[in-house]
MMTF fields as JSON, N, C-alpha, C and O atoms, coordinates in Angstrom:
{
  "mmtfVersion": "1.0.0",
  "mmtfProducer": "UNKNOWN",
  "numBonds": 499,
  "numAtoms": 500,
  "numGroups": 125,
  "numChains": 1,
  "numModels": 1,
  "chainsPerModel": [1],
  "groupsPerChain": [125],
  "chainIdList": ["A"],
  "bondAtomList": [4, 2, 8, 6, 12, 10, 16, 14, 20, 18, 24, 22, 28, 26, 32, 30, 36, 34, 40, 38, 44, 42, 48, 46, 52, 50, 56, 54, 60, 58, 64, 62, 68, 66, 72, 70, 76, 74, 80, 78, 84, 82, 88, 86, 92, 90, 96, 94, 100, 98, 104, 102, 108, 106, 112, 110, 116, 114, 120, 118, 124, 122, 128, 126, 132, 130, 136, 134, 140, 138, 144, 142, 148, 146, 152, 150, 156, 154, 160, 158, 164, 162, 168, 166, 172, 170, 176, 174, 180, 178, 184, 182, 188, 186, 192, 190, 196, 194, 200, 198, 204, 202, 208, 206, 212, 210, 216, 214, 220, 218, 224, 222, 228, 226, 232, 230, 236, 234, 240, 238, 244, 242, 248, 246, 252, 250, 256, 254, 260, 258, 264, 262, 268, 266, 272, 270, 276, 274, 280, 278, 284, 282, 288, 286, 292, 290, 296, 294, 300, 298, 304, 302, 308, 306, 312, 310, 316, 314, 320, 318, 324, 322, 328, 326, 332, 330, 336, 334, 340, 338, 344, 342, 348, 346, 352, 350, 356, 354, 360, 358, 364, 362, 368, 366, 372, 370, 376, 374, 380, 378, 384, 382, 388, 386, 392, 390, 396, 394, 400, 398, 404, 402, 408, 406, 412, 410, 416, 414, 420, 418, 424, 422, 428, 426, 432, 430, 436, 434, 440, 438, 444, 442, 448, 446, 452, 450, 456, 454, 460, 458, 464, 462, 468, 466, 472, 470, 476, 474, 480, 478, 484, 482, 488, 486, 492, 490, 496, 494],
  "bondOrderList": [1, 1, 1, 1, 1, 1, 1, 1, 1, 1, 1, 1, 1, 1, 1, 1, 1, 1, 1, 1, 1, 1, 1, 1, 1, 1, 1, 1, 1, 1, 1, 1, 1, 1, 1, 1, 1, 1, 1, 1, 1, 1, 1, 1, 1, 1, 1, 1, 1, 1, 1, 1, 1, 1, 1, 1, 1, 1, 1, 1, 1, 1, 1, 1, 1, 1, 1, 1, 1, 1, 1, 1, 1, 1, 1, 1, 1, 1, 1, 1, 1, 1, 1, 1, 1, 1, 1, 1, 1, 1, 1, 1, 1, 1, 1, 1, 1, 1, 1, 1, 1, 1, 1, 1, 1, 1, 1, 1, 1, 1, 1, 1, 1, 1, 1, 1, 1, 1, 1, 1, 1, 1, 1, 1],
  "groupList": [{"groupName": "UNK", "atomNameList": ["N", "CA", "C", "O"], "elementList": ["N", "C", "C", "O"], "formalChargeList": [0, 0, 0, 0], "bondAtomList": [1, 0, 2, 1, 3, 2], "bondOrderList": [1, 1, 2], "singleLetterCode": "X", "chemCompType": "L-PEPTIDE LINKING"}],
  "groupTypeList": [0, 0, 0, 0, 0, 0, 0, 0, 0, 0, 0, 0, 0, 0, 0, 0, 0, 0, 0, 0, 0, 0, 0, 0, 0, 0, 0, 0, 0, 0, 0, 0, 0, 0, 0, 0, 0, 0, 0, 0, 0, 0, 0, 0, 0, 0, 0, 0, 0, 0, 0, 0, 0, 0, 0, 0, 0, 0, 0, 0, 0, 0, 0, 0, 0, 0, 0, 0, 0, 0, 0, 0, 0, 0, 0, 0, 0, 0, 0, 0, 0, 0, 0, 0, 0, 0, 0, 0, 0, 0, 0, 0, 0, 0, 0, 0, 0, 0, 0, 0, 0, 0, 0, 0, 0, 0, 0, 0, 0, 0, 0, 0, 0, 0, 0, 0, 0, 0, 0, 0, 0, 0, 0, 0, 0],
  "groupIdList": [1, 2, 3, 4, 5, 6, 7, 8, 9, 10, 11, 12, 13, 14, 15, 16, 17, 18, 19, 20, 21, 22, 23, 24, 25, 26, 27, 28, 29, 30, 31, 32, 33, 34, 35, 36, 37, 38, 39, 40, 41, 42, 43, 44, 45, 46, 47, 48, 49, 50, 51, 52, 53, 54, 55, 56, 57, 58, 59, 60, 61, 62, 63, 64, 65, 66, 67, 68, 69, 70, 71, 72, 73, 74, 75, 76, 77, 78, 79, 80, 81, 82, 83, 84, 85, 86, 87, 88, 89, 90, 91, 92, 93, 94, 95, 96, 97, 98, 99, 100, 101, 102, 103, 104, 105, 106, 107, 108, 109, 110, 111, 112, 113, 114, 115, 116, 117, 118, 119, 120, 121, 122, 123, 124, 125],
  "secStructList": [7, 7, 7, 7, 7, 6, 6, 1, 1, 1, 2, 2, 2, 2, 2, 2, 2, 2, 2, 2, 2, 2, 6, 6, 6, 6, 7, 1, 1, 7, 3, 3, 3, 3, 7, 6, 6, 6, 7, 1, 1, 7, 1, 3, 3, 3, 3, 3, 3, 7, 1, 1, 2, 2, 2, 2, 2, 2, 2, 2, 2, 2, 2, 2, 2, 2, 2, 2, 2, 6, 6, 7, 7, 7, 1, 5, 7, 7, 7, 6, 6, 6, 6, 1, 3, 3, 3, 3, 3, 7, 1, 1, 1, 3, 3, 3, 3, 3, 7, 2, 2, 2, 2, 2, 2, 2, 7, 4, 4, 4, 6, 1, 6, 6, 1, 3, 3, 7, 7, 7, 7, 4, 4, 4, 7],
  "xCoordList": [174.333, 175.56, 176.664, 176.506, 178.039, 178.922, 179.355, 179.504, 179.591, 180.305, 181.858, 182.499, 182.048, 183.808, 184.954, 185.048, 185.971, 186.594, 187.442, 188.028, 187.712, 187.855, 188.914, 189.192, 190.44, 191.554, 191.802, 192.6, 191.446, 191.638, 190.173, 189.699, 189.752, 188.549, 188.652, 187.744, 189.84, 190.354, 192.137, 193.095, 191.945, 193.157, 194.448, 195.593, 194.318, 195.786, 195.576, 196.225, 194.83, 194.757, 195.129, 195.445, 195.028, 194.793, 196.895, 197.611, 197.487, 198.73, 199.403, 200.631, 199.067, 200.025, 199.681, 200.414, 198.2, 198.538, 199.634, 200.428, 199.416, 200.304, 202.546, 203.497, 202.555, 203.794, 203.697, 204.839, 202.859, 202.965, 203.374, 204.298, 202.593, 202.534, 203.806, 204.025, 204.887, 206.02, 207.397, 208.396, 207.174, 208.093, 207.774, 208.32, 206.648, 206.279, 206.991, 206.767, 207.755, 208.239, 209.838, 210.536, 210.271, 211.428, 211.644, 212.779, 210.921, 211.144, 212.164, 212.203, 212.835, 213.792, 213.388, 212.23, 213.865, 213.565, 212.165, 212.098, 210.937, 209.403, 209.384, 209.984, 208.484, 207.882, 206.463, 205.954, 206.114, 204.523, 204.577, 204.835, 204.178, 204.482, 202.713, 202.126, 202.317, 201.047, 201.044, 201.628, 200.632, 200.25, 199.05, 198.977, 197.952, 196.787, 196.277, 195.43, 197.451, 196.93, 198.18, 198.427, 199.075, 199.919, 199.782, 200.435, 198.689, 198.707, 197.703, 197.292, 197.124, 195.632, 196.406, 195.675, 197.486, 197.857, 197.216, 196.532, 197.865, 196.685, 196.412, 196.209, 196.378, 196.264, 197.607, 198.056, 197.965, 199.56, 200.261, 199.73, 201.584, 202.181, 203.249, 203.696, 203.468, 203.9, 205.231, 205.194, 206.349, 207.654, 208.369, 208.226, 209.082, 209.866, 210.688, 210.396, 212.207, 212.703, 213.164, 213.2, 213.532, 213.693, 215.422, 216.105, 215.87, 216.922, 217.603, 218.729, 216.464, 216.633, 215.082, 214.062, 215.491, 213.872, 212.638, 211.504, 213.386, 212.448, 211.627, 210.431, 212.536, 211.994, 211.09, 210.252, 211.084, 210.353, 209.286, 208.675, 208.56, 207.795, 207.143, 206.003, 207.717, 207.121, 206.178, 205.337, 206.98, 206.433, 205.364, 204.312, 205.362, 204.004, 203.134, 202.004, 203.358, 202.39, 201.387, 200.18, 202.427, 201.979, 200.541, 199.421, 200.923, 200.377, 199.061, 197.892, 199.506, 197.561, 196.933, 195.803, 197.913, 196.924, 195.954, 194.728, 196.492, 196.437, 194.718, 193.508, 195.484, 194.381, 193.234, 192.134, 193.221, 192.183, 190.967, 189.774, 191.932, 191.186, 190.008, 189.065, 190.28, 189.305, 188.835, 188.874, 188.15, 187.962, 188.714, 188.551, 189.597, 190.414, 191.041, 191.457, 191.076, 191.815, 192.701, 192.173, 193.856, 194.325, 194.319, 194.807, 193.729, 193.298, 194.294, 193.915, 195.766, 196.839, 198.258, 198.634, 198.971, 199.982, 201.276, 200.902, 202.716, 203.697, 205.361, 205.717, 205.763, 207.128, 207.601, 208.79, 206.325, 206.674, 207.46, 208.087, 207.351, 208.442, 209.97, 210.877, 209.992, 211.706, 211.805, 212.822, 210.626, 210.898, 212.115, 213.149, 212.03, 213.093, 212.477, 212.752, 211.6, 210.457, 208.952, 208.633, 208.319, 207.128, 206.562, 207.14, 204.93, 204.254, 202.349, 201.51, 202.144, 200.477, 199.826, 200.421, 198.639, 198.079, 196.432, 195.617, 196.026, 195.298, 194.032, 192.934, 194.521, 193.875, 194.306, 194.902, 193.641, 193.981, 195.038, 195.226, 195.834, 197.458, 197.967, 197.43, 199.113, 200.139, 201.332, 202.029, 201.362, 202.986, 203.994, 203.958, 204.852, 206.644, 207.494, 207.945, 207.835, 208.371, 209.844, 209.691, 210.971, 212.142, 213.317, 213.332, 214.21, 215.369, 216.468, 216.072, 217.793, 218.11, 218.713, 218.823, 219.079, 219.736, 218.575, 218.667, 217.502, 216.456, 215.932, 215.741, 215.602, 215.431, 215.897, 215.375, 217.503, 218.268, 218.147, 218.155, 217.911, 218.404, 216.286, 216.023, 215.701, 214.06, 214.051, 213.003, 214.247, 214.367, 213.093, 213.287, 211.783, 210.586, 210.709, 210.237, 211.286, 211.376, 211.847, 211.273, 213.118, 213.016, 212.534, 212.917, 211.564, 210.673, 209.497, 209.201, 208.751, 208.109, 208.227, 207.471, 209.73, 210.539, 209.357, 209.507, 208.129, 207.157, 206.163, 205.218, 206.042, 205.127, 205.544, 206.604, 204.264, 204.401, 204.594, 204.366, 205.481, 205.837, 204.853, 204.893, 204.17, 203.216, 204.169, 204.96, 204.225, 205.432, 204.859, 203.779, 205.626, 205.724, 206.204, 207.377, 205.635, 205.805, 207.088, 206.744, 208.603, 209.669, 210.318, 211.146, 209.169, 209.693, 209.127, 209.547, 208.301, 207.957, 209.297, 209.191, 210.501, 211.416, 211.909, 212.694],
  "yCoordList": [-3.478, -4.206, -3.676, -3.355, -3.615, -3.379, -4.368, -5.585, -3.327, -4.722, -4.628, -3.863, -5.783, -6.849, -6.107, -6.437, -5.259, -5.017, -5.706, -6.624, -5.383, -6.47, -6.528, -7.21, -5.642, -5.999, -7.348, -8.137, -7.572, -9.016, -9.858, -10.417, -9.835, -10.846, -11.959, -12.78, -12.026, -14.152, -14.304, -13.535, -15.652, -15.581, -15.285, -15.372, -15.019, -14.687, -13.707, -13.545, -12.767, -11.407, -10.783, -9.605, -11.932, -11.462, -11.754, -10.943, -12.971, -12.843, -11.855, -11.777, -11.497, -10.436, -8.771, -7.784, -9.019, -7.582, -7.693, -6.805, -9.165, -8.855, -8.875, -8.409, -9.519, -9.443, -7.746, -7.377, -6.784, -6.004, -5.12, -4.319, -5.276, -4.659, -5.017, -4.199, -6.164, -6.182, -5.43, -4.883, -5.554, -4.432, -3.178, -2.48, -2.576, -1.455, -1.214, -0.067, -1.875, -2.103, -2.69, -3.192, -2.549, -2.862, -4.679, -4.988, -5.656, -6.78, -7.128, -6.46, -7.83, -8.725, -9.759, -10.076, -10.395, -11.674, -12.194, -13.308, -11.204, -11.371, -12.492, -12.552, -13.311, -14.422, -14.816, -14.524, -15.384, -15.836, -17.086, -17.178, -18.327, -19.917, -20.06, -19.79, -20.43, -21.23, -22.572, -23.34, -23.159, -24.74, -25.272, -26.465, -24.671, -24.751, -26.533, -27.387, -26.327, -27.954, -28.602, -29.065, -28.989, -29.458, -29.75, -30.622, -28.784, -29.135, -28.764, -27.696, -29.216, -28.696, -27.919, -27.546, -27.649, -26.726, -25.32, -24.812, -24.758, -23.289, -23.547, -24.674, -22.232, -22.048, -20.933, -20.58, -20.622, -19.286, -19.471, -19.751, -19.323, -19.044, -17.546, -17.421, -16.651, -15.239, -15.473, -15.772, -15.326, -15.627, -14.361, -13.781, -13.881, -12.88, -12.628, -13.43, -11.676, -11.743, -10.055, -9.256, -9.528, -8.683, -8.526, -9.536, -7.481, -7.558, -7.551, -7.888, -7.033, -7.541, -7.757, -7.949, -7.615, -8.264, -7.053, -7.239, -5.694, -4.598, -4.796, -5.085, -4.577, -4.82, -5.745, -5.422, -6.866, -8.353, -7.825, -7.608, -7.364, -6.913, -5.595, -5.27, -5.096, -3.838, -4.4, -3.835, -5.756, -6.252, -6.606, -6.048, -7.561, -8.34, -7.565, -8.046, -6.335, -5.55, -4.642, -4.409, -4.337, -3.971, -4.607, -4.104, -5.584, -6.814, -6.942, -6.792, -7.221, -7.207, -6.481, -6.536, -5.121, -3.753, -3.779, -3.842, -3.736, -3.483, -5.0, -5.002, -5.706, -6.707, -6.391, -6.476, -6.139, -5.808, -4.695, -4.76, -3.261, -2.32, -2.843, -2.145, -4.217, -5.006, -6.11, -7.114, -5.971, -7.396, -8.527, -9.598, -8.148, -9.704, -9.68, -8.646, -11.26, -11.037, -12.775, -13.875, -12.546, -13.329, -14.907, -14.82, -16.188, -17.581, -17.57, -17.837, -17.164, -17.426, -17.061, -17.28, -16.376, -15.95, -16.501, -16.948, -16.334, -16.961, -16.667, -16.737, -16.532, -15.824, -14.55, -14.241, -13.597, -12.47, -11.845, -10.789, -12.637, -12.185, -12.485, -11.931, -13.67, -13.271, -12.624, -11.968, -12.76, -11.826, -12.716, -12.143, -14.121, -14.685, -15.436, -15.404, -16.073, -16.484, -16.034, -16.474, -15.122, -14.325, -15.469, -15.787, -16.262, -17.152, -16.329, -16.584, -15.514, -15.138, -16.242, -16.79, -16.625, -17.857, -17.442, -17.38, -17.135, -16.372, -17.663, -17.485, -18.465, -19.873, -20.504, -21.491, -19.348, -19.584, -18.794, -18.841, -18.113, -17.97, -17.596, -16.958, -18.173, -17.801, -16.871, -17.021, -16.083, -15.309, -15.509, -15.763, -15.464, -16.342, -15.168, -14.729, -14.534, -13.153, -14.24, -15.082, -13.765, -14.879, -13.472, -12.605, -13.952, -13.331, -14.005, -15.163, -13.884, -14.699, -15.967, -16.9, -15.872, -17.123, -18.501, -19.573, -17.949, -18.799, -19.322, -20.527, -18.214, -18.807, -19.824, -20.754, -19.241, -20.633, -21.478, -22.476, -21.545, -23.001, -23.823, -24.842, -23.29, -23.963, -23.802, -24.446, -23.546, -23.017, -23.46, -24.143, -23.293, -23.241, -23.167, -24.143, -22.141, -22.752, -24.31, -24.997, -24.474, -25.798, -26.872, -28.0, -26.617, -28.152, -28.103, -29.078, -26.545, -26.281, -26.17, -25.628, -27.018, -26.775, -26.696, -25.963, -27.537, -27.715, -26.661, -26.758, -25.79, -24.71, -23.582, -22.962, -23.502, -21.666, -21.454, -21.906, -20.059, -18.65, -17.271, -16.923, -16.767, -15.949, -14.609, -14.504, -13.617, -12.558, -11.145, -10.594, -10.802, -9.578, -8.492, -8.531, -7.605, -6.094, -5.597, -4.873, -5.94, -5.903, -4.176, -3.683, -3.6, -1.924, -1.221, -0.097, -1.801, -1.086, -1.002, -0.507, -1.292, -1.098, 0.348, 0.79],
  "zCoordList": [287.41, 287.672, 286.765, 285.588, 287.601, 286.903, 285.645, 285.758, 283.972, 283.569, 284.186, 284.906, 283.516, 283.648, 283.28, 282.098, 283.512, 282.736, 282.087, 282.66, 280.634, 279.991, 279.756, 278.77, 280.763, 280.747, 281.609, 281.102, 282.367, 283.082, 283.065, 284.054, 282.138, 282.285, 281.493, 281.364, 280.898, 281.315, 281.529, 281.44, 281.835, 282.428, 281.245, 281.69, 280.098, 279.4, 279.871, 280.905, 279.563, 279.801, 281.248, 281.414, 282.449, 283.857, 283.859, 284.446, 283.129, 283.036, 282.138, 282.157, 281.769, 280.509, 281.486, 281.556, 282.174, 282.596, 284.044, 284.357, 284.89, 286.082, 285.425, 286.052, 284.192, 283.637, 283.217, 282.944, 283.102, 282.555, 283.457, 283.311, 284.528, 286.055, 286.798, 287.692, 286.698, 287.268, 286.121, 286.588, 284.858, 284.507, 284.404, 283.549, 285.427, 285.169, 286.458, 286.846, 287.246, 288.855, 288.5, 289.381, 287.142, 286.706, 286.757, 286.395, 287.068, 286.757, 285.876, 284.842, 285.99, 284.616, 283.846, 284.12, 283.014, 282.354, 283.023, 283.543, 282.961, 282.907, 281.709, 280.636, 282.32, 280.609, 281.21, 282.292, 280.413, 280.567, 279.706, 278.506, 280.878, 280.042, 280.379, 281.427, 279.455, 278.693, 279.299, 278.535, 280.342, 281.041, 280.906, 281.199, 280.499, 280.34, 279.673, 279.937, 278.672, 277.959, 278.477, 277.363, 279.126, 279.988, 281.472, 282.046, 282.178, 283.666, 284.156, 283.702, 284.913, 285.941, 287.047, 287.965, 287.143, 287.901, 288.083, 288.971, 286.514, 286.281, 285.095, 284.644, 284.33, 282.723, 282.68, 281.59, 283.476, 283.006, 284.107, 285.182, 283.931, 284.884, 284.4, 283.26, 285.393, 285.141, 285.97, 287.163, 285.293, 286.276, 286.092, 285.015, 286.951, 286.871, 287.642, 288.529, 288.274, 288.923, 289.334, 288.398, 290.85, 291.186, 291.491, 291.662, 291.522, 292.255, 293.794, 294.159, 294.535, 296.221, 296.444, 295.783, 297.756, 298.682, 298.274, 297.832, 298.629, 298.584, 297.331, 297.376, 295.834, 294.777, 294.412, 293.57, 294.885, 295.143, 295.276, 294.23, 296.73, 297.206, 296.814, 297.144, 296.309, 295.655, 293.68, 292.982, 293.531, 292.274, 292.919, 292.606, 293.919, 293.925, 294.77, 294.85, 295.531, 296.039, 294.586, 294.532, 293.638, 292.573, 292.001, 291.903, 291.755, 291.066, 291.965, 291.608, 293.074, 293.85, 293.632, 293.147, 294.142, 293.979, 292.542, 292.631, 291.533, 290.128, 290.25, 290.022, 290.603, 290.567, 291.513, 290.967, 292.454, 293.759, 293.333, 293.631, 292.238, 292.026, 290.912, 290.54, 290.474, 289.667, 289.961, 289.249, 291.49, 292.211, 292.172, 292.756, 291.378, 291.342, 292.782, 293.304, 293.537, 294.352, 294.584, 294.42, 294.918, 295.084, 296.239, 297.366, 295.744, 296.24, 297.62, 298.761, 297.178, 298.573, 297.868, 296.716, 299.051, 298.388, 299.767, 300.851, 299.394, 300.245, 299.879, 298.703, 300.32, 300.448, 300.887, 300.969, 301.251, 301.549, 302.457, 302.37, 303.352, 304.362, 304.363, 304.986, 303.359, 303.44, 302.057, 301.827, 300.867, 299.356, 298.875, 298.532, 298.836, 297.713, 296.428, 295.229, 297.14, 295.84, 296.853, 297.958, 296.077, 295.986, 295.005, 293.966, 295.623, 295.037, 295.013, 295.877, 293.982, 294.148, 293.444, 292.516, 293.807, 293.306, 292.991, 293.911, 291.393, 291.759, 291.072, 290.546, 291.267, 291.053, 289.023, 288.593, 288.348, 286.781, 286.638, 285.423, 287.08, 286.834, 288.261, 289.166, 288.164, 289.418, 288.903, 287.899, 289.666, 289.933, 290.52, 291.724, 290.014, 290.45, 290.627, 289.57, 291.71, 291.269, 292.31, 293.194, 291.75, 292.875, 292.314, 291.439, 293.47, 293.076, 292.353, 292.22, 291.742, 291.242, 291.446, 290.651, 292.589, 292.947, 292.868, 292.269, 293.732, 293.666, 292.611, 292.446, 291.638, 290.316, 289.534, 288.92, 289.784, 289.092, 289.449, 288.729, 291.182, 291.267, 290.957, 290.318, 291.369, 290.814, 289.48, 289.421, 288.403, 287.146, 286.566, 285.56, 286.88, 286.437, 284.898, 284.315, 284.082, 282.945, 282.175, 281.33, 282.884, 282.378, 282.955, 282.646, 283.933, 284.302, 283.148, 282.457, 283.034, 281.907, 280.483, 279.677, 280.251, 278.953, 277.79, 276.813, 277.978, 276.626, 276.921, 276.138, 277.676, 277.69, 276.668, 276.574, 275.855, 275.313, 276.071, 277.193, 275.38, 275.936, 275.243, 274.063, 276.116, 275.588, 275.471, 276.409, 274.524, 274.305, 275.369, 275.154, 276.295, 276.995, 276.425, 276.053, 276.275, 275.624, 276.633, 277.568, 276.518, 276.709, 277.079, 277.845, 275.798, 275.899, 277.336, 277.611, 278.128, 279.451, 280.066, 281.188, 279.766, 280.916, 280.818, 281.656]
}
């Protein structure tokens, strides 16, 4: 049996690599909020934003791929066809990829105002 690789074999790790994987696709203001002791929702949430639809979609195609080539695969995903808020749900972290308008107006950070912020290696851009 194969082992695990042990870049995504828990969920901080499975969020810091898909935040890693959308500014490797030029993402903006990428963050990673910590919900884990706040919500049965997930344990991470990965938010980020593109500048049109194409870009959107090219983040979160990223992000599967990158995940798929390590069995990870994504519970359910939604927005793709119009690419304004991109939702991957990969059960213990979700991906928020939105453009900006959308963003602002859901502003996931401040409903999550009491969530860590886990720090994204910023220099991939």
């Amino acid at each position: 049996m194969e082992k695990e690789i042990p870049l995504i074999s828990n969920s901080k790790k499975r969020a810091v690599r898909a935040a890693e994987t959308a500014l490797d696709k030029k993402a903006k203001d990428t963050i990673i909020l910590e919900l884990k002791d706040l919500s049965t929702i997930a344990d991470y949430f990965v938010i980020c934003s593109g500048d049109n639809t194409s870009q959107i979609r090219a983040i979160a195609e990223a992000i599967q791929e990158n995940f798929s080539k390590h069995n990870v695969f994504p519970l359910g995903k939604e927005g793709l066809d119009f690419a304004r808020w991109v939702l991957i749900d990969y059960g213990d972290v979700i991906i928020n990829i939105f453009d900006d308008e959308t963003r602002a107006y859901y502003d996931l950070e401040k409903l999550w105002i009491d969530a860590p912020r886990i720090p994204v290696e910023e220099h991939k851009k």
